[in-house]
N, C-alpha and C positions, 0 to 999 in steps of 0.2 A: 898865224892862223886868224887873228883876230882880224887883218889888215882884210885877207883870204872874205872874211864872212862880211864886211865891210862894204867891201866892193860888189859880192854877189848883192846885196842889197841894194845898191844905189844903182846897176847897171840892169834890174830887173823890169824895173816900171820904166824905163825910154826901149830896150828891147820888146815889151808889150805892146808899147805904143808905135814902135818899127811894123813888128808882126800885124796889126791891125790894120795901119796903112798899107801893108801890100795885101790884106784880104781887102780891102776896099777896091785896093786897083784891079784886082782879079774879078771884079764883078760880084763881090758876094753878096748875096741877098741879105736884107736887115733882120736885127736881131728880131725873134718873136714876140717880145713885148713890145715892142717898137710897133710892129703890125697891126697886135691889137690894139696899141693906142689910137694908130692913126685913123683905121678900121670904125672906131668909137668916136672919131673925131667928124668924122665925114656921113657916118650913117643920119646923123638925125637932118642934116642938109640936102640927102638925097630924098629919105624918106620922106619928108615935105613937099616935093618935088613929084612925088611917085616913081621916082625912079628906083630899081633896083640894083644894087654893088654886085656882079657876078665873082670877081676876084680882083687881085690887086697883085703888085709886083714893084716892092721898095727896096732903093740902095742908098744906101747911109754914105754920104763924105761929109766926116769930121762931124760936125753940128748941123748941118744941111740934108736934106730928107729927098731925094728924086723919086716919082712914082706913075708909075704906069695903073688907072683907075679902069676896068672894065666895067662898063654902064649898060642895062639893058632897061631906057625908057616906056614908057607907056603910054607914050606919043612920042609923034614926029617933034625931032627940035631943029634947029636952026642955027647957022653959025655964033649969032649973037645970042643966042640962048648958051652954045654951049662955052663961048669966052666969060658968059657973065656966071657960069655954074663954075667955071674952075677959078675963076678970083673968089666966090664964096667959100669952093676947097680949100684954097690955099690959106684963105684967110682965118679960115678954121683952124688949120694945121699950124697955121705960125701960134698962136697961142703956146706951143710947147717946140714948137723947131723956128730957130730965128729964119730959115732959107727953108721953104718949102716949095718945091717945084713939081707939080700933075700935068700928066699929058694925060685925057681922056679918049677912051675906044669904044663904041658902040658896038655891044655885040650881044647876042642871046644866048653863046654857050661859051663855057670856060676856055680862055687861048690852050693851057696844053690840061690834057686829060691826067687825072690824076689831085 
């Protein structure tokens, strides 16, 4: 028995870490604190900007962050406005995620309702 309780021990935390990687492969969205971090990381970069966050859409692999930013500007920007807005994102976001990678979308209403 003791051998029994042993094992389920040792075999618990790499089967987590199995389960978690194939929630990652399935596309699953980042944890919720994860969001609000990142959410809090990005706001005061936009806000300077006047830009507004309408939503966001983050997948977590491993220590690395992917994120899809919906932006709703208050002016026109331009290509090199918005590569030089998303190295500020990102650069914000590495502070707590060593790989932080944003694709930004200009939009004025949320991609899905809800």
């Amino acid at each position: 028995i003791v051998v029994l309780v042993l094992c389920a021990l040792l075999v618990g935390a790499p089967l987590r870490s199995l389960l978690g990687s194939f929630l990652e492969m399935g596309g699953q969205a980042a944890d919720p604190g994860i969001e609000r971090g990142v959410r809090a990381m990005v706001t005061p970069p936009l806000t300077a900007r006047n830009i507004q966050l309408v939503d966001l859409a983050l997948f977590p692999s491993g220590r690395a962050v992917q994120g899809i930013l919906y932006l709703n500007p208050s002016a026109a920007m331009g290509a090199s406005q918005m590569d030089q807005l998303r190295s500020a994102l990102e650069r914000a976001c590495r502070d707590h995620f060593r790989i932080a990678t944003l694709e930004l979308v200009l939009t004025r209403r949320r991609p899905l309702p809800g």
